[in-house]
C-alpha positions as CSV (number, residue, x, y, z in Angstrom):
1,X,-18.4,-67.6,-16.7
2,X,-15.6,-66.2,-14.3
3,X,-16.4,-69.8,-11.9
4,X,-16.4,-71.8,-15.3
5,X,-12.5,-70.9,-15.7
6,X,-11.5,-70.8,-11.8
7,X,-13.6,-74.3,-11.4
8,X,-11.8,-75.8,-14.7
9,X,-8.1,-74.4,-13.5
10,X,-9.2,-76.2,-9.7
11,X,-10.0,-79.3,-11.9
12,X,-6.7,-79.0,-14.0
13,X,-4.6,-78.7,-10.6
14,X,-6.2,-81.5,-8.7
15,X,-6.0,-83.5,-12.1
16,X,-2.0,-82.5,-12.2
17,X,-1.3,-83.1,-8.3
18,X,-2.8,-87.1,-8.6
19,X,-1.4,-87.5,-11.8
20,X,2.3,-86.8,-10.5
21,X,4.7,-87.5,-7.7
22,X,7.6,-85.2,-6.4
23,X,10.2,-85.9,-8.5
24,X,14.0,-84.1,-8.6
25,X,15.8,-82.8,-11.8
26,X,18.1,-80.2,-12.5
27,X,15.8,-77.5,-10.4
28,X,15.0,-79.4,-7.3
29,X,11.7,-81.0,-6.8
30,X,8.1,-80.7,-8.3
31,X,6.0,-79.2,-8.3
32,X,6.8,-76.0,-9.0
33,X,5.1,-72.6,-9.1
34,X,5.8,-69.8,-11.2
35,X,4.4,-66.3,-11.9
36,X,5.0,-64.1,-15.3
37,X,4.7,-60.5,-16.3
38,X,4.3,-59.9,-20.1
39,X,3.6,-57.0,-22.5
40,X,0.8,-58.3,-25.2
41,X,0.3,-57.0,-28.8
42,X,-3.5,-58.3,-29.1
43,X,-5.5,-58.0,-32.1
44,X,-9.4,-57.8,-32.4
45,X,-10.1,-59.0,-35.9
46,X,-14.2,-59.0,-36.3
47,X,-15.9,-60.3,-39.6
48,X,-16.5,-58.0,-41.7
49,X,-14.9,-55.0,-40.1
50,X,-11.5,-53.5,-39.6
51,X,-9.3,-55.3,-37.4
52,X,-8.6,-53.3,-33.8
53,X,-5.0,-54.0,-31.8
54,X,-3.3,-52.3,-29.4
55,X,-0.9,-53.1,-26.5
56,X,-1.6,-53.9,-22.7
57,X,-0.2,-56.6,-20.0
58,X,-0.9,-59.5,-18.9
59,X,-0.3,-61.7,-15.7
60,X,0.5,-65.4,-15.5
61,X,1.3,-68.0,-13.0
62,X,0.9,-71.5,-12.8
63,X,2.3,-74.9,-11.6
64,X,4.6,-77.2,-13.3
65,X,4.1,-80.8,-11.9
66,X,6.8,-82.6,-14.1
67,X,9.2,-82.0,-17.2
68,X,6.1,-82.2,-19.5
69,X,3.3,-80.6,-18.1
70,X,2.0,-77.7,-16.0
71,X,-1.2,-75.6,-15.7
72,X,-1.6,-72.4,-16.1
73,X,-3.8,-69.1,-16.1
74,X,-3.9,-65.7,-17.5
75,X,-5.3,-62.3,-16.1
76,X,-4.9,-59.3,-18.7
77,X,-6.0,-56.1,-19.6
78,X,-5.1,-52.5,-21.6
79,X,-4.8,-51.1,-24.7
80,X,-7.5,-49.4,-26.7
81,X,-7.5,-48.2,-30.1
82,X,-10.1,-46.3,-32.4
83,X,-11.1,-47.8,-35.7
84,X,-14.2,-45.8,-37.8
85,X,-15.0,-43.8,-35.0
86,X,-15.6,-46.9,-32.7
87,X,-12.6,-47.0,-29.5
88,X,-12.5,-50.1,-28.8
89,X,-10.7,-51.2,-25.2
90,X,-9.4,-54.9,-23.7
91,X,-11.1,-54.4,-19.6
92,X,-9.9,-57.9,-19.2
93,X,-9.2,-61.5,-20.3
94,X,-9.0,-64.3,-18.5
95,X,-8.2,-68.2,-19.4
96,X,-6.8,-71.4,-17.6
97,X,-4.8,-73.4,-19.7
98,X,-2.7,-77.1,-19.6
99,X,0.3,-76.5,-20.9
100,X,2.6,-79.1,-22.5
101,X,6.1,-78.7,-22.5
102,X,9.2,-79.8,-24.9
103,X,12.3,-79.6,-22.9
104,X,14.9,-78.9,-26.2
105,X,18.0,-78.4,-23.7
106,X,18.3,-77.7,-19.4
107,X,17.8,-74.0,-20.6
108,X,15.3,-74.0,-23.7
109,X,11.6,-75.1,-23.7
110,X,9.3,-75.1,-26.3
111,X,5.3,-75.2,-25.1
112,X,1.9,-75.7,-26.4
113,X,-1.1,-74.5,-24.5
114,X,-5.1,-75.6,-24.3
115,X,-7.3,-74.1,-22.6
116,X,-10.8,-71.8,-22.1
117,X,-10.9,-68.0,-22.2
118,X,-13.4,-65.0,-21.5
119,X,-12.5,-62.0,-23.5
120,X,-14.5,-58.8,-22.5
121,X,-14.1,-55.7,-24.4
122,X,-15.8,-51.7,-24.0
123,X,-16.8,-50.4,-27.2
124,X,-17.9,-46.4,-27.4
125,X,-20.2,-45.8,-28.7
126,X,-22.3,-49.4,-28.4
127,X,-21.5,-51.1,-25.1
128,X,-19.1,-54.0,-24.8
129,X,-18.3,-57.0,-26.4
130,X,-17.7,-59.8,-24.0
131,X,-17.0,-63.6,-25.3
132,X,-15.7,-67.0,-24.1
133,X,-14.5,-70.2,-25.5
134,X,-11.9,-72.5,-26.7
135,X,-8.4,-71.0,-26.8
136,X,-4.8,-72.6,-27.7
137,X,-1.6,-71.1,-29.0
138,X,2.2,-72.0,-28.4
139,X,5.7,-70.4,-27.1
140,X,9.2,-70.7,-26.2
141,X,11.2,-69.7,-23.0
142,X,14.5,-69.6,-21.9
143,X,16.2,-69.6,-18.5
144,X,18.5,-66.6,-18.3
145,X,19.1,-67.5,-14.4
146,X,18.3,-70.4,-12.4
147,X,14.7,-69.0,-11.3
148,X,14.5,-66.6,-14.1
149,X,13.2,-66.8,-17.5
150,X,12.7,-64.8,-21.2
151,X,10.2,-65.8,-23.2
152,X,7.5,-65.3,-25.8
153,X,3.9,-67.0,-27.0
154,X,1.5,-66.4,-29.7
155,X,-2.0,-67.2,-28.3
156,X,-5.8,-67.4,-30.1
157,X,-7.9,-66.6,-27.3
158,X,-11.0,-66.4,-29.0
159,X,-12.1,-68.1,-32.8
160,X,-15.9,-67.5,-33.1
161,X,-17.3,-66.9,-36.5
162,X,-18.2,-63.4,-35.5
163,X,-14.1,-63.0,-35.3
164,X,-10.7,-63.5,-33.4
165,X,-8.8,-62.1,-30.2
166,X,-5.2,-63.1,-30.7
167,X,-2.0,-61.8,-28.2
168,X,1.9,-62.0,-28.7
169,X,3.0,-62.0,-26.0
170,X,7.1,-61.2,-24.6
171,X,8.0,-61.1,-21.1
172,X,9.4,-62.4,-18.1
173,X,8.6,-66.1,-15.7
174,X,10.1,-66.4,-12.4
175,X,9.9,-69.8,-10.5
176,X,9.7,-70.3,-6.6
């Protein structure tokens, strides 16, 4: 599943690099990379059971090609909680996302992402839980220096039946 998301962000960049031209605006030219540190509140909320959340960090970078759009992906991991005598712990997440993006002023952006996750979680006792699928969400950022931005994103990396892995998400972008 791993080659599924690296194969779909290789897709999404290729797909972003024709669909584009080098353009200038207020930051120089596209397109631009960026990379992101964030602390995430993520909650585990199964069917039927108690929910499990806990805190851990995530990783981001990505590559704006315009104004408008950019792709992005996600490495996380941390955190572990114990709920009815079952400890349940985030080993990792992953997910490559397009990401649309409402510039409200030169500093403030709003964004929407799309995108397909993997989830994969230890349980003691009972092995792990490990998942894919469909994940969106949406966030704000704002540039506190020319290469430096603030921001935060609420994101639904898994809805199955079975249940839901959601993240908040604060923390810091910096673009090169």
């Amino acid at each position: 599943m791993r080659f599924l998301v690296a194969a779909s962000t290789a897709a999404l960049l290729a797909a972003g690099a024709f669909a584009t031209t080098a353009q200038a605006n207020q930051h120089g030219f596209y397109p631009q990379g960026y990379v992101g540190g964030d602390v995430m509140f993520w909650e585990l909320d199964p069917d039927g059971a108690g929910s499990v959340d806990d805190i851990g960090l995530r990783l981001r970078g990505g590559m704006q090609f315009n104004d408008y759009f950019a792709v992005e992906g996600h490495l996380g991991t941390g955190g572990s909680e114990t709920v009815q005598g079952v400890e349940a712990e985030l080993d990792y997440l992953v997910g490559a996302f397009a990401k649309g993006i409402l510039p409200i002023s030169q500093e403030f952006r709003l964004y929407g992402l799309l995108g397909y996750s993997e989830v994969d979680i230890d349980l003691s006792p009972g092995g792990s839980a490990r998942d894919d699928g469909f994940s969106y969400g949406a966030g704000a950022e704002y540039e506190v220096a020319p290469n430096l931005a603030v921001g935060a994103d609420y994101i639904r990396y898994l809805d199955k039946s079975e249940g839901d892995f959601d993240a908040a998400s604060l923390g810091l972008r910096y673009r090169f």
